[in-house]
C-alpha positions, -999 to +999 in steps of 0.1 A: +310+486+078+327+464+051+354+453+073+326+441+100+312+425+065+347+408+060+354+397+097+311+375+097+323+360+058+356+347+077+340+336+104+314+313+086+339+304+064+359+290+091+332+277+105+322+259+078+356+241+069+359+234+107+325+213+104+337+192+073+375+185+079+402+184+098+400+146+110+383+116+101+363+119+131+353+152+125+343+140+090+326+112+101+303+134+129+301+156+098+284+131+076+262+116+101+246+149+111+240+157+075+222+124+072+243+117+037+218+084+026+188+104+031+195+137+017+225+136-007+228+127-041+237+096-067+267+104-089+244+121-118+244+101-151+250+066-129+231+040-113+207+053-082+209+027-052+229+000-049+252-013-081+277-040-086+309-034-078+345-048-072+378-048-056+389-028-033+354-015-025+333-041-025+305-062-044+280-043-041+285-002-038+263+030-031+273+063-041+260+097-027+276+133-031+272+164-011+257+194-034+292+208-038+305+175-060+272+165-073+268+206-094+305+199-103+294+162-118+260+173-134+287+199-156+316+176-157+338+201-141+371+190-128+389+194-106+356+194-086+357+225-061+371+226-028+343+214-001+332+184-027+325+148-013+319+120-023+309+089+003+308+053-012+295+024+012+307-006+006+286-043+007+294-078+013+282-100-015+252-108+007+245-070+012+259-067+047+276-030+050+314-035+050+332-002+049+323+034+040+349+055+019+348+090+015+370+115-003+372+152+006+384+179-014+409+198+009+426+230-010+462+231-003+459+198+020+478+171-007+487+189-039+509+154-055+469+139-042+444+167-056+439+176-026+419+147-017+410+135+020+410+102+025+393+082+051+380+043+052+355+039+084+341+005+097+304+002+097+301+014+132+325+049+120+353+038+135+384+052+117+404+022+095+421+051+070+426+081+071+444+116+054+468+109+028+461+070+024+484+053-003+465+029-014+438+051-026+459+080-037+479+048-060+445+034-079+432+067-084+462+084-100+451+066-127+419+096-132+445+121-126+426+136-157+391+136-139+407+149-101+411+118-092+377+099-092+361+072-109+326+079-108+311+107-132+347+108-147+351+124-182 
């Protein structure tokens, strides 16, 4: 009986990380049937909606997290758990969406990187970045401290 028990735990398990990772498209398919802008959350403690931002992202910026990072945030809890995400869509100074950036926490998939997956998509999802991209894993060495991330950093 606990073997059987074992075997449907792997299974979703696998499942599960099959769903979120593995590509950028997979990601991508991922976040779009999870509806991220609808029902995901801001980064707690930060600005809801749209805020300014800067170079490389954008002027304008809106943040959302799946569950996974956003329990991790709300505790300050770093490294933030395997499964975390964290999707930042990126505006034109005229509020035109530019780019969407996500990072997904991998275990074992880029130790030197926290075991962040990278990927930069065009409005339309089309893949620009992806995996182990080094100009994100280079600015945000900087949080090393906070796994990697600016937003709810300690």
């Amino acid at each position: 009986m606990k073997r059987w028990w074992l075997v449907v735990i792997a299974a979703l398990t696998l499942g599960a990380a099959a769903q979120m990772g593995g590509t950028a498209e997979t990601l991508w398919k991922f976040l779009q049937s999870q509806g991220y802008q609808l029902g995901w959350h801001y980064i707690p403690g930060e600005p809801a909606g749209k805020y300014p931002g800067g170079a490389p992202h954008g002027a304008i910026l809106r943040t959302f997290t799946n569950d996974i990072a956003f329990d991790a945030l709300s505790k300050k809890t770093f490294p933030l758990p395997e499964g975390a995400i964290i999707v930042k869509e990126n505006y034109t100074p005229g509020g035109e969406l530019a780019a969407v950036t996500v990072m997904q926490k991998i275990a074992g998939f880029n130790p030197e990187g926290g075991d962040w997956f990278w990927a930069k998509y065009a409005p339309d999802g089309s893949v620009q970045a992806s995996g182990k991209v080094g100009g994100c894993i280079g600015c945000h060495a900087q949080k090393k401290a906070s796994d990697w991330i600016f937003s709810g950093s300690k």
